[in-house]
C-alpha positions as CSV (number, residue, x, y, z in Angstrom):
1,X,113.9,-42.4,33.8
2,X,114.4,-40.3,30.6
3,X,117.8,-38.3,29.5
4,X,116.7,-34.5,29.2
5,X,118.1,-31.0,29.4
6,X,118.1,-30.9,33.4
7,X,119.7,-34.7,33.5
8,X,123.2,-34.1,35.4
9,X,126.3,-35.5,33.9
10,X,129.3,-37.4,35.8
11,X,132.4,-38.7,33.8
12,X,135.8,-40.4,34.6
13,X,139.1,-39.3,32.8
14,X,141.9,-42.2,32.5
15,X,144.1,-43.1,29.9
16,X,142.1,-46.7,29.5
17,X,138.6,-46.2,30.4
18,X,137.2,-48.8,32.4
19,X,133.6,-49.9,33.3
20,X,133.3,-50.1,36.9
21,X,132.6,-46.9,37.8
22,X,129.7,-46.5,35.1
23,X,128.1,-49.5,36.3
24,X,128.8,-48.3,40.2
25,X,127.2,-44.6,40.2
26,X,124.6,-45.5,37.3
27,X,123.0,-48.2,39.6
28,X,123.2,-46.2,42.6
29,X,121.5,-43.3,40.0
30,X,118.8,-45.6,38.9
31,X,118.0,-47.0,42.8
32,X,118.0,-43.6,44.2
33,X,116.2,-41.9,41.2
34,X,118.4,-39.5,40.4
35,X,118.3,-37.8,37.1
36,X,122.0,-38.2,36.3
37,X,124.5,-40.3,33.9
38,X,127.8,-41.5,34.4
39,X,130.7,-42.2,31.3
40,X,133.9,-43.4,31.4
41,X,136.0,-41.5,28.9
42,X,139.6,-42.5,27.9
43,X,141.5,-39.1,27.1
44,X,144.9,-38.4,26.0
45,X,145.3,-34.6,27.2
46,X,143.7,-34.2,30.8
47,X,144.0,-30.4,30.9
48,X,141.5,-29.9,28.7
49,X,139.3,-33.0,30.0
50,X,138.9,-30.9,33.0
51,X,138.2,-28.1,31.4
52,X,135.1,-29.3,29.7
53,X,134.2,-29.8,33.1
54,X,133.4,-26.4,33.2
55,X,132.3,-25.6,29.5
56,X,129.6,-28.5,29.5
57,X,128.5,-27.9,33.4
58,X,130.2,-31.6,34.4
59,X,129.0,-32.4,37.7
60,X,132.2,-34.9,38.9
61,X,134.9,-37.0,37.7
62,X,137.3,-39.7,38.7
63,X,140.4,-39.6,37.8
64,X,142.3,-42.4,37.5
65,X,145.9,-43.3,36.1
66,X,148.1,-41.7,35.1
67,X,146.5,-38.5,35.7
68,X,145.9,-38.3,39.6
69,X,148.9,-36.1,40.0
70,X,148.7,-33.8,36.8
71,X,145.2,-32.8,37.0
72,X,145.9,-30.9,40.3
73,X,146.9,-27.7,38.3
74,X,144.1,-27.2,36.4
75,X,141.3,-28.0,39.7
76,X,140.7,-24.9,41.7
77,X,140.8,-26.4,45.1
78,X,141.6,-29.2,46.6
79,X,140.6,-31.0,49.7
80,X,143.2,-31.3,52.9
81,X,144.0,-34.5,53.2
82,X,144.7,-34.7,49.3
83,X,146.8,-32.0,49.5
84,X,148.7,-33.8,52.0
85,X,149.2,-36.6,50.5
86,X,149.9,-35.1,46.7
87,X,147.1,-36.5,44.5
88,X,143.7,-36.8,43.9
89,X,141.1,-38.9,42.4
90,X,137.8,-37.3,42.5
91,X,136.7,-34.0,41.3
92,X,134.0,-32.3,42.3
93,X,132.3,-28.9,40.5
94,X,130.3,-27.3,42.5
95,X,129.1,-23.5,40.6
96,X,132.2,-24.2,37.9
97,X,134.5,-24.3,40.9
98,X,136.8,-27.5,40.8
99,X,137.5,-29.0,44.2
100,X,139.8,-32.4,44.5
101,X,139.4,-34.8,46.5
102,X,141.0,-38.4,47.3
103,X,138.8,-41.0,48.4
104,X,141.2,-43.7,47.9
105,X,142.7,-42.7,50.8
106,X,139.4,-43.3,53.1
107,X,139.0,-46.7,51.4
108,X,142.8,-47.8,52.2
109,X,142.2,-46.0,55.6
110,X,139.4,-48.3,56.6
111,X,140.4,-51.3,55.3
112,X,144.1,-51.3,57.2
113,X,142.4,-50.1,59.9
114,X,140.3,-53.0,60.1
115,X,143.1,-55.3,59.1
116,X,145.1,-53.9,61.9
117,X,142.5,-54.8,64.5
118,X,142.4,-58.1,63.4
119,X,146.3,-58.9,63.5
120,X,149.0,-56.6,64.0
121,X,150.3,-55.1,60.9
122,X,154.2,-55.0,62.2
123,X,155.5,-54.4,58.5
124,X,153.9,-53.4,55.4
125,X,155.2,-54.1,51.8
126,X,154.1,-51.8,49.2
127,X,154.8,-52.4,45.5
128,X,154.8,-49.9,43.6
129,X,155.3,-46.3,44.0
130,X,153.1,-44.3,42.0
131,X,149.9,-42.4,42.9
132,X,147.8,-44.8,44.6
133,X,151.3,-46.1,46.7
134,X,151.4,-42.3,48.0
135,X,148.2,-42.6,49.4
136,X,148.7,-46.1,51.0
137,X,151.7,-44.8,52.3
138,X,150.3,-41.6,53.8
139,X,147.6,-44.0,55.5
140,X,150.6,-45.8,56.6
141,X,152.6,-43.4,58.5
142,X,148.2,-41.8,60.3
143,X,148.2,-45.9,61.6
144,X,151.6,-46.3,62.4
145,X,152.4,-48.8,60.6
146,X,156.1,-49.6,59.0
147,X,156.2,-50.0,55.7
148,X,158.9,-50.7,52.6
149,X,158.3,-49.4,49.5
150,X,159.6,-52.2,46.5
151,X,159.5,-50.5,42.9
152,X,161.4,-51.3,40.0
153,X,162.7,-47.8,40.0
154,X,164.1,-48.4,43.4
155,X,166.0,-51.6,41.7
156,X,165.0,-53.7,44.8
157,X,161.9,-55.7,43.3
158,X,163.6,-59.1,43.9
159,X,163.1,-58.3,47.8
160,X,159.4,-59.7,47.2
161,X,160.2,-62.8,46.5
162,X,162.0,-63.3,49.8
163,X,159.1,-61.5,52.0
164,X,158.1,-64.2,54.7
165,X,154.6,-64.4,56.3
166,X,154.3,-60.5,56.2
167,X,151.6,-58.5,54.3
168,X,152.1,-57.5,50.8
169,X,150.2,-54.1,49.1
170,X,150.6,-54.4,45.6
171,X,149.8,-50.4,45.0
172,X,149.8,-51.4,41.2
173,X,147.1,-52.6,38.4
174,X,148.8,-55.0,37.5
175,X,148.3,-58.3,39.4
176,X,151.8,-60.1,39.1
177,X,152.2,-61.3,42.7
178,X,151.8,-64.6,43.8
179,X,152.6,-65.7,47.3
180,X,151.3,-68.7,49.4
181,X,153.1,-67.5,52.5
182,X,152.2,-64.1,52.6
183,X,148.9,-62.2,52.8
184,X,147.8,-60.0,49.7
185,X,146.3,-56.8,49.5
186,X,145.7,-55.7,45.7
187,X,144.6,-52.6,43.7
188,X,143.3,-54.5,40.8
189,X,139.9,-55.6,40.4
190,X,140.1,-58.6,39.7
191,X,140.9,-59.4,43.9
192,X,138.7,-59.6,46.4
193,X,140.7,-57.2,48.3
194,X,140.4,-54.9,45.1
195,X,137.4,-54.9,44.7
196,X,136.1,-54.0,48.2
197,X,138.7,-51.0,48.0
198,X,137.0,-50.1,44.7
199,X,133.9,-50.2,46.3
200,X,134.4,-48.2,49.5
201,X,136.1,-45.2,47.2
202,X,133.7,-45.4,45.1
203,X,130.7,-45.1,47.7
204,X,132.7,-41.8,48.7
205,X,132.8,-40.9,45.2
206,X,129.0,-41.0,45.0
207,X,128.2,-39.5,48.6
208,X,130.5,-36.4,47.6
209,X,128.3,-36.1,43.9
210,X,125.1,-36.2,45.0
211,X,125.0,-36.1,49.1
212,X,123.4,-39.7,49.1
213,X,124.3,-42.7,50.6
214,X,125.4,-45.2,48.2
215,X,122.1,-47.7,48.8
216,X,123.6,-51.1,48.7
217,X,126.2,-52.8,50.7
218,X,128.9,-54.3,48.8
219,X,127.9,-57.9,49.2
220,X,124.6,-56.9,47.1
221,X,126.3,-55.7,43.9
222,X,129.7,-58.2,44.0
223,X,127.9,-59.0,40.4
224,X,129.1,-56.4,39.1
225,X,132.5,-57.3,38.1
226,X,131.7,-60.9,36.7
């Protein structure tokens, strides 16, 4: 499949660009045959990233930190359950019109949903109160589940380090936790439990910029973060 004029162009906006989500959507482009691109762009000024969204006909971008909050004022519209919880991560344009969206929260829905049927989550630790800790929080309160939120801006980060047999949710990208006692969940990559977050927003990421299915399962593609 060649570049052309017609070949549709997604992006991601973060202040250090990463390459998972290029390789992500540009396999699921090539499988599916889809005349598109993905690039990860590392940008200093988000206000105007999103606005050559508009100027260059940019079909979608992530947005990852620290712009999931910022960007919201210079989007269009944004989606109901991102509204709710206060950030997005996922921009769509659809005729120049900007619609956000935040499909971290469906991949942290499913995945303590799933952890919840296995064994009763009676108390959730979250580290880390940023952007992505919003959104684990606000699936949180849909499941019921308790939660404490331990931040160094909260001054109460030695807590962790006294946390017995409960599950921790380091909401951060930085992996800095260590427990034998205690069951981790992690944002970072580098985790198993990362990555199959990563993965699951990331399929929603590609259903809601091109209407597809993602077509492989996540044990297909584990590859490609080695």
């Amino acid at each position: 499949m060649h570049i052309n004029k017609n070949t549709k162009f997604y992006v991601s906006f973060s202040k250090q660009a990463g390459n998972f989500g290029c390789i992500f959507h540009n396999i699921g482009f090539q499988k599916l045959r889809i005349d598109a691109i993905y690039k990860a762009f590392s940008v200093s000024n988000i206000e105007k990233a999103i606005e050559s969204m508009r100027c260059l006909e940019i079909c979608g971008a992530g947005i990852s930190m620290p712009y999931k909050k910022t960007c919201i004022k210079f989007i269009d519209k944004i989606d109901e359950n991102a509204k709710k919880i206060g950030n997005i991560n996922t921009v769509v344009n659809k005729n120049n019109k900007l619609i956000g969206y935040n499909t971290d929260y469906i991949a942290v829905n499913s995945f303590l949903r799933n952890l919840n049927k296995e064994k009763r989550l009676d108390k959730l630790f979250i580290i880390g109160d940023g952007s992505y800790s919003e959104t684990v929080q606000f699936v949180c309160k849909e499941l019921k589940i308790d939660f404490i939120i331990v931040a160094r801006k909260l001054k109460n980060m030695e807590m962790i380090e006294k946390v017995k047999q409960n599950t921790i949710f380091n909401a951060t990208p930085i992996d800095f936790i260590y427990h034998k006692t205690n069951q981790i969940i992690s944002n970072s990559v580098k985790t198993t439990s990362g990555k199959i977050l990563a993965f699951h927003q990331a399929k929603e990421q590609f259903k809601l910029y091109t209407n597809k299915e993602f077509p492989y399962l996540y044990k297909n593609i584990e590859y490609i973060w080695n």
